[in-house]
C-alpha positions in Angstrom: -22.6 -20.8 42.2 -23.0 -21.3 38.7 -24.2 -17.5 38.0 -20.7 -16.5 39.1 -19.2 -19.4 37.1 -21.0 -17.5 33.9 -20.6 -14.4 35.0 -16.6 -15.0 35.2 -17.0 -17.0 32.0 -18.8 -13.8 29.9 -15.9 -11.7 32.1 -13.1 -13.6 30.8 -14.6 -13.3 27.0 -15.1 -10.0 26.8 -11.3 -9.1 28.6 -10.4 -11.4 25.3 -12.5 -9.6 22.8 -11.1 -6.1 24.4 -7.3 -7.2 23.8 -7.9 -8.8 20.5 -9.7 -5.1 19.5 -6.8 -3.6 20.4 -4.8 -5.7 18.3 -6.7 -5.0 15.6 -6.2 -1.3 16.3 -2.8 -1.3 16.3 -2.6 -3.7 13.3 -4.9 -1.3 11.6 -2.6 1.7 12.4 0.5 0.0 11.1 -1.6 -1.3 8.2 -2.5 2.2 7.3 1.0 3.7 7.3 2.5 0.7 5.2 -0.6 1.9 2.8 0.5 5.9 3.0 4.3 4.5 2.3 3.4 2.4 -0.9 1.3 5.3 -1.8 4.0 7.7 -1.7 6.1 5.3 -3.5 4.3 4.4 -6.4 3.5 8.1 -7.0 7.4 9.0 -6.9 7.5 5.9 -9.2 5.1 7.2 -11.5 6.8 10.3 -11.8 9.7 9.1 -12.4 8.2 7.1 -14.7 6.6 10.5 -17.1 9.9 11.5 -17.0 12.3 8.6 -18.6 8.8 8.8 -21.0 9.3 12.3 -21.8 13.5 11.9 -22.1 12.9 8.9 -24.5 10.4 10.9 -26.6 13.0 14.1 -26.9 16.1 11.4 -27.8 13.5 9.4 -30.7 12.7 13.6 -32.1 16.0 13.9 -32.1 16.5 10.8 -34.3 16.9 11.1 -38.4 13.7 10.6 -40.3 15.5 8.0 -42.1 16.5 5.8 -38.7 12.9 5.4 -37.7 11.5 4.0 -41.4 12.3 0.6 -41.8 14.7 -0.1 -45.3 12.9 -2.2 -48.2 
């Protein structure tokens, strides 16, 4: 009687274990696309980013030599 007691007990734990693994698969999945999104993100940000860079750079060239050096 109290082998099948355990034996439901260790049953019942490892049923648990099973659905929280799956769980964690699936939060893993999610987890990883979120990661592949931000990645995406922050390299079309940082693109973005070289290019204002490279658009301020032109407009300062563009400047007079005078404008940049501070008057005395």
């Amino acid at each position: 009687m109290a082998n099948t007691s355990q034996f439901d007990q260790i049953t019942e734990r490892v049923e648990r274990l099973l659905l929280r693994y799956q769980e964690l698969q699936r939060t893993n999945v999610l987890l990883g696309a979120q990661v592949d999104a931000l990645t995406q993100e922050r390299d079309s940000l940082k693109s973005r980013l070289g290019a204002a860079r490279a658009r301020v750079d032109a407009l300062l060239e563009r400047l007079p030599a005078t404008a940049s050096s501070p008057k005395q």
